[in-house]
Structure formats: C-alpha cells, structure tokens
C-alpha positions, 0 to 999 in steps of 0.5 A: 152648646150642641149642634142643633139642625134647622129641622130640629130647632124647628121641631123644639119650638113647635112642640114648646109652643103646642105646651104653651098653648100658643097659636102663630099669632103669639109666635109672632108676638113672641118673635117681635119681643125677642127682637132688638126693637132698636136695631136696625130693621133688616128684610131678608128676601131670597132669589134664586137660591137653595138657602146656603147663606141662611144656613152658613148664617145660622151656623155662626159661631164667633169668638167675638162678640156677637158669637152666635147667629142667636145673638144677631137676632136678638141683641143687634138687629130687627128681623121683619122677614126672613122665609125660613127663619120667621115664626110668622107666615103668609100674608101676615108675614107679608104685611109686616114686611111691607109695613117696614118697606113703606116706613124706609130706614130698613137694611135688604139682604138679598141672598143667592141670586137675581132672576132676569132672563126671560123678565124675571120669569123664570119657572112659570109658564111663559 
C-alpha cells in the first residue's frame, strides 16, 4: 500500500464524497458505521500541540495485528472526536462529543500539552 499524506487522503475523500453526492451529514453517517460500535468510545482532544502524535498515529504500520492506524478506527475502537481526523465538524461535532461525555464509559486521549499559566489563558487577551 503507498504512502498517502493527510492532505491528500483528505483530498480523495472530499472528491469521492462530491461523486457521491454526499453532504457532511452522510460523512458523519458514514463515519459512524465505519466504526467498531463495540469498541470503546474514545475522545481524543488536543491542547497545546502542533498534532505530531496524530500524524505519528496515522503513520502506524505494525507487523501484528492491528498493522495500521485504519484498522484502529475501524475493528477497535469508537472514534467520537478527534479535530483532524473526523468527518464531522462544528457544533455537531461537538454534540457528539458531548453526548458520549455524559453517557461516561469513554476513553480521553489528551495529545501535547496542557495549558495552565495565566489560568489556561493563554493566546487570548488577558
């Protein structure tokens, strides 16, 4: 299988979905059957990070099962929110990820860092 980049697995997606004729809601349909509905929820959020540990994800080629990151999201696991690898966007995005937030029995994944000088504040105007 070649190497694809974010970029242009992105591309491919966005122009099969304009073939299909599908809007970001069948994304988001189609996302959530594509994945494991028994696997455990996961929410993956991102602090202060530049997304190295997505893309050192994404890049997961295993010799052992599961071999690649594709095979994470689809036999293992439940992704709900993840911002750069979710078809889904904005506040439906959000809802979905706070729906499974109340429901509990989810797994967090918080990549790069956490924000706590000036109470979390930082980059806005204080």
């Amino acid at each position: 299988m070649p190497n694809v980049s974010r970029r242009d697995f992105l591309k491919y997606c966005g122009i099969g979905a304009g073939a299909l004729g599908l809007s970001m809601t069948d994304l988001g349909l189609l996302e959530k059957a594509l994945a494991n509905p028994n696997g455990p929820a996961v929410i993956w959020l991102q602090g202060g990070s530049c997304t190295g540990c997505s893309e050192s994800f994404l890049n997961r080629i295993s010799s052992t099962s599961p071999q690649t990151a594709a095979n994470v999201l689809i036999d293992a696991v439940n992704l709900v929110y993840h911002p750069t690898l979710m078809a889904s966007a904005g506040q439906e995005a959000v809802a979905e990820a706070e729906a499974v937030y109340k429901m509990g029995g989810y797994v967090l994944a918080v990549e790069g860092g956490v924000p706590t000088a000036f109470n979390g504040m930082l980059g806005l105007d204080l």
